[in-house]
N, C-alpha and C positions, 0 to 999 in steps of 0.2 A: 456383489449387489447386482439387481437385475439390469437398474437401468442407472445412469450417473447422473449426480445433483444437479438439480438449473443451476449451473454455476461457470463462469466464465474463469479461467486463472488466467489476468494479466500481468505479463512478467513485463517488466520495464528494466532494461539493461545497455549496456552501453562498451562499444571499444575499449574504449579507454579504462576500462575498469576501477581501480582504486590503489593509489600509491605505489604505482608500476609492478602491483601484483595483479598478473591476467587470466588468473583462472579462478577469481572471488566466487563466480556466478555457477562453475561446475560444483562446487561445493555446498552452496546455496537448492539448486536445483538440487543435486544427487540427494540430498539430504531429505529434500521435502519428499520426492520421489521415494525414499524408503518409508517414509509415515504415513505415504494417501498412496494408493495404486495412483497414479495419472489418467488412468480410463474414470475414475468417479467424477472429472469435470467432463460435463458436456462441450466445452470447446478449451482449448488452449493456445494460447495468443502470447507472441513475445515479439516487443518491439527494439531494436538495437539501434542505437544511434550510434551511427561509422563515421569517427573523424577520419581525416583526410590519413594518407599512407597507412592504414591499419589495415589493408588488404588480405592480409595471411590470415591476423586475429576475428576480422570479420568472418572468414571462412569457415573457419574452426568452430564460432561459435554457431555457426548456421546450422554446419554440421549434427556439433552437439543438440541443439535445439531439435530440429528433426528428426533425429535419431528417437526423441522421444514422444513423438506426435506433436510438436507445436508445430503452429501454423506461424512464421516468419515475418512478419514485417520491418523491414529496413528504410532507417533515414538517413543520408549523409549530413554529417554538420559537425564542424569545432566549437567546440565552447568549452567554459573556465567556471572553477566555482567564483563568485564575487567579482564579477565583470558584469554588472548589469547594469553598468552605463554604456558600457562598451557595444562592441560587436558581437560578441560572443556571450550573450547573456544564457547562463542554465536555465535561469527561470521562463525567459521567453521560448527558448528551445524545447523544454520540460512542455510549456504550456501545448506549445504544436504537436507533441507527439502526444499530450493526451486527449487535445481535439482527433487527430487521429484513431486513434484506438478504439475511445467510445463512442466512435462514428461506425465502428465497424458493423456487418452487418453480420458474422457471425458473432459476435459480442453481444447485440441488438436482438440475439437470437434467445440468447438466454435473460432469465429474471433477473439472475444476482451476478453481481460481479468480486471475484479477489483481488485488488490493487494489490501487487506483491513486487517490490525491487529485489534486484538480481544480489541483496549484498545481506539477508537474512534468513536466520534459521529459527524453525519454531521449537520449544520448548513445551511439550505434549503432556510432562511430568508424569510420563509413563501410560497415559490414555491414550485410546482411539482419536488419532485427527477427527477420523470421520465426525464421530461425532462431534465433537467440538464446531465442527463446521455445520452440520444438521441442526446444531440448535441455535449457531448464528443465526442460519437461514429462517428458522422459525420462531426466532424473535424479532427478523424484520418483519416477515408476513403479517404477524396477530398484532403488529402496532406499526401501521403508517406513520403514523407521526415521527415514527425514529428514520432518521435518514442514512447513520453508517455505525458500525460496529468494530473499534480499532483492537487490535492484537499488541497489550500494552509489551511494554520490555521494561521496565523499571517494574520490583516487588511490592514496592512502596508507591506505585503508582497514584494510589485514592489519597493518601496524604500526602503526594505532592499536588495533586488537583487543589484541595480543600487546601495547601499552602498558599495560591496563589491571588488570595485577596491580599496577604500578610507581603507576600512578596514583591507584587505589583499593582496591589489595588484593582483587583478584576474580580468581577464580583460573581464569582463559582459559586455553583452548587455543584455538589451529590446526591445522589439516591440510590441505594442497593435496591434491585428488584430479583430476586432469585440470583441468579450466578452471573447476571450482570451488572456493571453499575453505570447508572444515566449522569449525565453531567452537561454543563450549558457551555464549556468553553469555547473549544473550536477543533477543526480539523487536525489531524497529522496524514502525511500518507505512508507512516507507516505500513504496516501490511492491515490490512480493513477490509471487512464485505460491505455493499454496497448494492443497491438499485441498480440495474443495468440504464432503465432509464433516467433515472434521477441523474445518473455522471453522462447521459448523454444530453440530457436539458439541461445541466451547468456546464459541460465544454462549446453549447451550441452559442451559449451567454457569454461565452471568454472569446470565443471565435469573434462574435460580435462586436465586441469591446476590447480592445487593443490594450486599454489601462489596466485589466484585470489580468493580463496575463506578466504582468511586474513580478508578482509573487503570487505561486504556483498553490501553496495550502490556506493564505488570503482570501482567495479567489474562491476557492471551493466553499472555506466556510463562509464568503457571504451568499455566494448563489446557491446552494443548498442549503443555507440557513432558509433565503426564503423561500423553498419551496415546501419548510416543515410546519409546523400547525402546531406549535407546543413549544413548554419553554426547557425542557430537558432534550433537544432532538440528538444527542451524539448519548456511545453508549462505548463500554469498552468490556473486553470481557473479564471474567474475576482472576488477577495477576497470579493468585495460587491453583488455578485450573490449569491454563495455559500463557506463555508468554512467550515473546520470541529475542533473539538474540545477535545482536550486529554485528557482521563480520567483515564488514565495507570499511577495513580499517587497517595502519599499520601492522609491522608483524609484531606479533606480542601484543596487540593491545586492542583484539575480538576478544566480544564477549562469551566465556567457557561457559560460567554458570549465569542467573539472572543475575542483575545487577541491580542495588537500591542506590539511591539517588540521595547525596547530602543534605541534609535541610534544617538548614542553620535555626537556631532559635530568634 
């Protein structure tokens, strides 16, 4: 390609990686890296959260990161899943490194942004990422009103949405519009394209507000809720096009193929 998408890849990763396996994020990355050139983003941004004595693994992944154009940002801090009364809250931590990020100003430089954690891999089902990513971006442009576009992982994703009045009394909709589907739920940060602005006027709104950074995909969906104009603003793309796949996980128990999701009668 001549020139690479408005597109920001934020990688959100972290020392401590996932159940004392420390190289989750080189397989995550190498992986994406074989499906997109890395020149097709306009900027590449990865921020690592360095618990304390991780000195070496910090290293390593800095390394790694640079090695293939990102641009490095580093924060020191310990923290715990399910300590958020504590000291060590993820979600308060999580919140700070994402006011961070989409404050950036090469981030700020671009239209769109990739939320992408260091612990998944995308499921292409034999297509071009690229495109798959070109017509994210082109379904945010021609409709403002949608504010992000998540990269589901469950197959069965539309009918666990449409489960979730039956399940929790939340009163979901769908809508198939071409190869994506709208829905009113809420956030995931899964891996999703996004506004470069929109996620910087909602972390400017959690900055401000100390309560909203409790929980981290809470928070996004109510301050990007309001800044959408419609009652379908979240959008995911069609689970049989592309899906992506968790590997942020004990050994044996990443996801190889897509996974569908039980749902009880």
């Amino acid at each position: 390609m001549n020139r690479p998408l408005p597109l920001a890849l934020c990688v959100f990763d972290t020392t401590k990686q996932h159940f004392g396996r420390k190289d989750i994020y080189r397989h995550a990355i190498s992986d994406l890296a074989a499906k997109i050139p890395l020149e097709c983003f306009k900027t590449r941004l990865v921020h690592i959260k360095a618990s304390s004595n991780d000195e070496v693994q910090l290293a390593e992944q800095e390394a790694f990161y640079r090695s293939l154009g990102f641009e490095v940002l580093v924060t020191p801090g310990d923290w715990r899943h399910h300590d958020e009364n504590g000291g060590n809250s993820h979600q308060r931590g999580y919140s700070a490194d994402l006011i961070k990020v989409y404050g950036h100003p090469s981030v700020l430089a671009c239209d769109y942004v990739w939320h992408f954690e260091s612990d998944w891999k995308v499921d292409t089902k034999g297509e071009q990422l690229i495109d798959r990513l070109s017509e994210g971006l082109a379904q945010l442009a021609s409709n403002p009103r949608l504010v992000g576009i998540r990269f589901p992982r469950f197959l069965n994703e539309v009918d666990r949405l449409n489960n979730l009045m039956r399940k929790h009394g939340l009163n979901v909709r769908t809508e198939r519009r071409g190869s994506f589907i709208y829905h009113n739920d809420n956030l995931s940060l899964n891996p999703g394209l996004f506004r470069s602005y929109g996620m910087f006027l909602a972390t400017r709104l959690m900055k401000q507000n100390p309560a909203l950074q409790e929980h981290v995909e809470h928070a996004f969906t109510h301050t990007l809720s309001w800044m959408a104009d419609g009652d379908l603003p979240w959008a995911i793309y069609d689970p049989a096009r592309v899906s992506v796949l968790h590997i942020g996980t004990k050994v044996g128990e990443e996801d190889v193929t897509p996974p569908v999701e039980t749902i009880t009668p």
